[in-house]
FITOR-849113 format. One record per residue (C-alpha): z negated, y negated, x negated; residue number from 1. Coordinates in steps of 0.1 Angstrom, whole numbers. Layout:
     up  north   east  pati
      Z      Y      X   NUM
...
REM end
This chain:
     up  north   east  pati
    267   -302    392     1
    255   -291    355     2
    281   -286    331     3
    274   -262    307     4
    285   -272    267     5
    304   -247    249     6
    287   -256    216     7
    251   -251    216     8
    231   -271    191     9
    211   -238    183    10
    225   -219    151    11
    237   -182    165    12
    234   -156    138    13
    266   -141    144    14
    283   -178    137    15
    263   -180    106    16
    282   -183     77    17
    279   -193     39    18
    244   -204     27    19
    229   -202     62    20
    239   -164     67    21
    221   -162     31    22
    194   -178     44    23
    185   -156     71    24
    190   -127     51    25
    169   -141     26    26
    142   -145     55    27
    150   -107     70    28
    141    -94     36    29
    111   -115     34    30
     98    -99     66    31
    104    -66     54    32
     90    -64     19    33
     59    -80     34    34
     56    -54     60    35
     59    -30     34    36
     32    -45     15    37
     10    -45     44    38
     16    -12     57    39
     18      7     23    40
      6     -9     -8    41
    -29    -23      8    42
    -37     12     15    43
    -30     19    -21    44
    -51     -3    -34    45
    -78     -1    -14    46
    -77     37    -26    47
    -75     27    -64    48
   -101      2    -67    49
   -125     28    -50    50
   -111     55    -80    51
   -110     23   -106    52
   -147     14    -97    53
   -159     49   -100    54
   -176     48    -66    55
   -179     85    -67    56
   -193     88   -103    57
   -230     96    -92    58
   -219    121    -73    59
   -196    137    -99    60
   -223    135   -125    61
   -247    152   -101    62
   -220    181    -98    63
   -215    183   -132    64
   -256    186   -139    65
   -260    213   -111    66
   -231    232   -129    67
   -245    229   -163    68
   -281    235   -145    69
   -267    266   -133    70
   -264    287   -162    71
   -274    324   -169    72
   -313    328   -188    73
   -294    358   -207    74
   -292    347   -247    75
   -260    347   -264    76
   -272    386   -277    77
   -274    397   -242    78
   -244    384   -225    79
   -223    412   -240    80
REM end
């Protein structure tokens, strides 16, 4: 017959006290301020550089030409 042992060799969270309880929250918040940094601020920065990098500045500047291209023939005596 296999006795079971009433101490296990594995550290149990809820017996964790002292430096080892401040190691595992130390890991818990590791874990969740990389999550958030995977799941928020990659997105963000992904977003910036494209802004940063002025990706879109052709196609800004071809807005801005067509809006300046645009304009009324009047002269500045007729457009009263």
């Amino acid at each position: 017959m296999v006795q079971s042992c009433p101490t296990s060799s594995v550290p149990d969270a809820s017996r964790a006290t002292g430096p080892e309880r401040a190691v595992i929250l130390l890991l818990l918040l590791l874990s969740v301020l990389l999550a958030l940094h995977h799941w928020l601020l990659e997105p963000l920065i992904n977003w910036g550089t494209a802004l940063l990098d002025l990706r879109a500045l052709p196609w800004l500047s071809l807005a801005v030409l067509s809006w300046l291209l645009a304009g009324s023939n009047k002269g500045p005596e007729q457009r009263r």
